[in-house]
Structure formats: structure tokens, C-alpha cells
C-alpha positions in Angstrom: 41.0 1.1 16.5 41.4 3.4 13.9 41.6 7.1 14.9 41.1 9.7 11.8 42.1 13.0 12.5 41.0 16.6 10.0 40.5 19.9 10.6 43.8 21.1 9.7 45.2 23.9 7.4 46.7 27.4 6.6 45.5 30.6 9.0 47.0 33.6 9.7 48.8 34.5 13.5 45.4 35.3 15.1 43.1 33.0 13.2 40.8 30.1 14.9 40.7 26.3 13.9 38.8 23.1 15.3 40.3 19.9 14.7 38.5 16.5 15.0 39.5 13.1 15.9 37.0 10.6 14.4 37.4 7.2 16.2 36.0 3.8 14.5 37.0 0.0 15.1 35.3 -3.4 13.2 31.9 -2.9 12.1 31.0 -6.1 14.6 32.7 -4.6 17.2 31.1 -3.1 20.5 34.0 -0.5 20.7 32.9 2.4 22.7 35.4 5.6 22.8 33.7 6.5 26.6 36.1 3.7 27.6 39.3 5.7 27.0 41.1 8.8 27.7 42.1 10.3 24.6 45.3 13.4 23.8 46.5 15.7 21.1 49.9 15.7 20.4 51.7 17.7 17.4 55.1 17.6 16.2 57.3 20.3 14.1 59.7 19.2 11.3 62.8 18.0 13.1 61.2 17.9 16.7 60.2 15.2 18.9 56.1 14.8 18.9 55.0 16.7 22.1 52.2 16.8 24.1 49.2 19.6 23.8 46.4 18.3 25.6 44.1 15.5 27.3 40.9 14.4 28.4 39.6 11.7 30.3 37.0 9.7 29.1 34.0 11.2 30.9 35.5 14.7 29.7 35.8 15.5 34.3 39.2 16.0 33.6 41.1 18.1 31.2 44.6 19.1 31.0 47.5 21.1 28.7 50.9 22.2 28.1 51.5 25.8 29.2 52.0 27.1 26.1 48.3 26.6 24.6 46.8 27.0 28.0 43.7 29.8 27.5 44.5 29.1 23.8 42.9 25.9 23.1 40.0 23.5 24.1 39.9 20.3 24.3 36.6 18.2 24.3 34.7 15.3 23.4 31.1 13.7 21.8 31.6 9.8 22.9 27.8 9.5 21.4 29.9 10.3 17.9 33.1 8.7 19.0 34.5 12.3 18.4 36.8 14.2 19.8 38.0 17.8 18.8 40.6 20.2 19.9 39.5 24.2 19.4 42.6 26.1 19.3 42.2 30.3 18.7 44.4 33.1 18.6 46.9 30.8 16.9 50.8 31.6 16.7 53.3 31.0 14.3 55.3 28.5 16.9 51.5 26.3 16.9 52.6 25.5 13.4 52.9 21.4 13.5 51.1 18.1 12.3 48.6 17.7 14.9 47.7 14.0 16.3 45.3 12.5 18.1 45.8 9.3 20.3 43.9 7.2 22.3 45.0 5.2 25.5 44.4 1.4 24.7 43.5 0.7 28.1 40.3 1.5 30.1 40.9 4.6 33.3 38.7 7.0 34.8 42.0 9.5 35.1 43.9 11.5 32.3 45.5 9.5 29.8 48.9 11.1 29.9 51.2 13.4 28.2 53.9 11.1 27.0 53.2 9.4 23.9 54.2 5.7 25.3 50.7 6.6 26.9 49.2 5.8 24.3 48.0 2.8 22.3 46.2 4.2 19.0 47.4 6.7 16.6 45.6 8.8 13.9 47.6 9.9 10.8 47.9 13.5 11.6 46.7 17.0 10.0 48.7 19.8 9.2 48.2 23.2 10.9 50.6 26.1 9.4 50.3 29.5 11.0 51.6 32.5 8.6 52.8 35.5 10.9 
């Protein structure tokens, strides 16, 4: 599975972005994303990744970390194998390489918030706040 992840950049304290996970596997292969919970993480230069949010793979259940809550938005398209994060009002502390994961093993409930969670990885995307 290989998870691409864009959306990223520079916005002022106040400012709006959408990010979005693209996920892909062999071209033979009858992967289907609607199998799997999915998660954004981000991590800060010299901090441990944390958690942001989560959805399970029929989108019934959503959750996040306190700090983003009424910020951001988590959802998904598993007809494009897409998933996106919609994050507004945006503060200087949201400023962190975002990533989106996927759990590698089929469940109807949320994936998790720690990243042993997880199986799949995408490469991250930066988002930089300016106060």
C-alpha cells in the first residue's frame, strides 16, 4: 500500500487548508481503502509524532485530539481511495509535517491514535502557520 499525502504549505494564524491522503497498491491488485480505518498524525521538529484524528472505514465513526477539536475535519471518498483532513482557523502550534496512515488490518471500529496502530505510512506534507 502506498499512501501519498499533499495539501500542505505556508498560511497565516487564521488561514484554512485541506490535505489529502491518496491511497494506491499493485495495479493487479483488488485493494479497496473501504477495508481500513485510516488517521492523521503530524509531528513538530524534535517531538514525538502525535495523533490528530481518525476515521473508520465506513466514515460512522470519527474522532480527535482536543486540541483540533471544532478545528479540523476529517473525512473520506473510498470510491477515490481518498482521504482528506480540513483543518481552519489554523494556529501557529498546528505547525508540523502532517501524515496520514492506514491500519493494515480490516475493523469496523476506529483505527487508533497510537502510531503502532498503524501498518502504512505516507511521506508527509508540511504545514507552517506564521502568527
Amino acid at each position: 500500500v502506498q499512501l501519498q499525502a499533499s495539501g500542505g504549505g505556508l498560511v497565516q494564524a487564521g488561514g484554512s487548508l485541506r490535505l489529502a491522503c491518496a491511497a494506491s497498491h499493485g495495479t493487479f491488485s483488488t485493494y479497496d481503502m473501504s477495508n481500513y480505518g485510516m488517521g492523521w498524525f503530524r509531528q513538530a521538529p524534535g517531538k514525538e509524532r502525535e495523533f490528530v484524528a481518525q476515521i473508520s472505514r465506513t466514515s460512522s465513526a470519527t474522532s480527535y485530539t482536543d486540541s483540533v477539536k471544532g478545528r479540523f475535519s476529517i473525512s473520506r471518498d473510498n470510491a477515490k481511495n481518498t482521504m482528506y483532513l480540513q483543518m481552519i482557523n489554523l494556529k501557529p502550534d498546528d505547525t508540523a509535517a502532517y501524515y496520514c496512515a492506514q491500519k493494515g488490518v480490516r475493523s469496523g471500529l476506529l483505527p487508533g491514535t497510537r502510531v503502532s496502530d498503524y501498518a502504512y505510512w505516507g511521506q508527509g506534507t508540511q504545514v507552517t502557520v506564521s502568527s
